[in-house]
C-alpha positions, 0 to 999 in steps of 0.5 A, spaced: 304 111 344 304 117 340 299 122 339 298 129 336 293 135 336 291 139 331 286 144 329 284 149 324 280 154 323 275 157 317 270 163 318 267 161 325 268 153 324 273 150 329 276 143 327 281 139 332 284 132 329 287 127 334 292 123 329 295 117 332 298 111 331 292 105 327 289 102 322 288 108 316 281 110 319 279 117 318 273 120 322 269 127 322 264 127 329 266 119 330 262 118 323 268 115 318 269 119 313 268 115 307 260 117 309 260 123 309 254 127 305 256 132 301 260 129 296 265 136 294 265 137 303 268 129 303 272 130 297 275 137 300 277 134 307 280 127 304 285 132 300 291 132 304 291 125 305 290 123 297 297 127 296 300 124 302 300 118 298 296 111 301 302 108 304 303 113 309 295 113 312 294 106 312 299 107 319 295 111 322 288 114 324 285 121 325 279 123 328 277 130 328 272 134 332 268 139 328 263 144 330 261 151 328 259 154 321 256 151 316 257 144 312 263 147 308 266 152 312 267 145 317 270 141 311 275 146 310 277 148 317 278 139 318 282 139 312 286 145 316 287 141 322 288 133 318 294 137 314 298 140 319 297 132 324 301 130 318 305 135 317 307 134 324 306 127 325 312 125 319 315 132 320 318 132 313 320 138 310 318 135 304 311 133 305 310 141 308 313 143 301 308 139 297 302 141 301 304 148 300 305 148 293 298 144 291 295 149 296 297 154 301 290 155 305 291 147 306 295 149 312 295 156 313 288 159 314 284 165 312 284 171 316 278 174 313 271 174 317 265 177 316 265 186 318 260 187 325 254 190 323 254 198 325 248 203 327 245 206 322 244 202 317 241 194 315 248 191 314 256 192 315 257 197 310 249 199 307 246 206 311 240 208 310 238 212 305 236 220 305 230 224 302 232 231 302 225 233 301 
């Protein structure tokens, strides 16, 4: 049987997907995906599967276990990690073309993250302010 994991990262959620041969059933933390509650973090993780085409996903089921960040960093991150198990899983040149041209963050991740706060000042960049009098 064949089995493939994956992972993506967005901001400081961290997505793993198992893609294995099934019935086209995809779970985000063991609840189908199709019950999701945000409508645009659903809409965002079903992305790569809707380019892919139907006749590919039905074959196969994809679980992914997410946690960290909020609620659409973890959608971006599951998307990430669903994207490259496809990639993987029919390893086609083409498909991964296709996905990169749609989207190139669909498999490649964004290196940004937030700037540590410093002393001297309430943020990153902010330092307090001076009084000469």
């Amino acid at each position: 049987m064949k089995v493939i994991l994956t992972s993506g990262k967005r901001k400081t959620a961290i997505a793993r997907a198992v893609v294995k041969d099934g019935r086209g059933r995809v779970t985000i933390n063991n609840k189908p995906a199709e019950v999701l509650s945000p409508e645009l973090a659903r809409m965002k993780i079903l992305e790569p599967l809707l380019l892919v085409g139907d006749d590919r996903t039905r074959k196969i089921d994809i679980n992914v276990d997410v946690y960290g960040g909020g609620f659409m960093s973890q959608a971006e991150a599951a998307r990430i990690s669903i994207a490259r198990g496809l990639v993987r899983w029919y390893k086609d040149s083409k498909l991964k073309k296709s996905l990169m041209d749609y989207d190139r963050t669909m498999l490649v991740g964004d290196a940004r993250r937030s700037e540590p706060k410093k002393f001297g000042g309430h943020g990153a960049r902010a330092r307090k302010q001076k009084s000469y009098r």
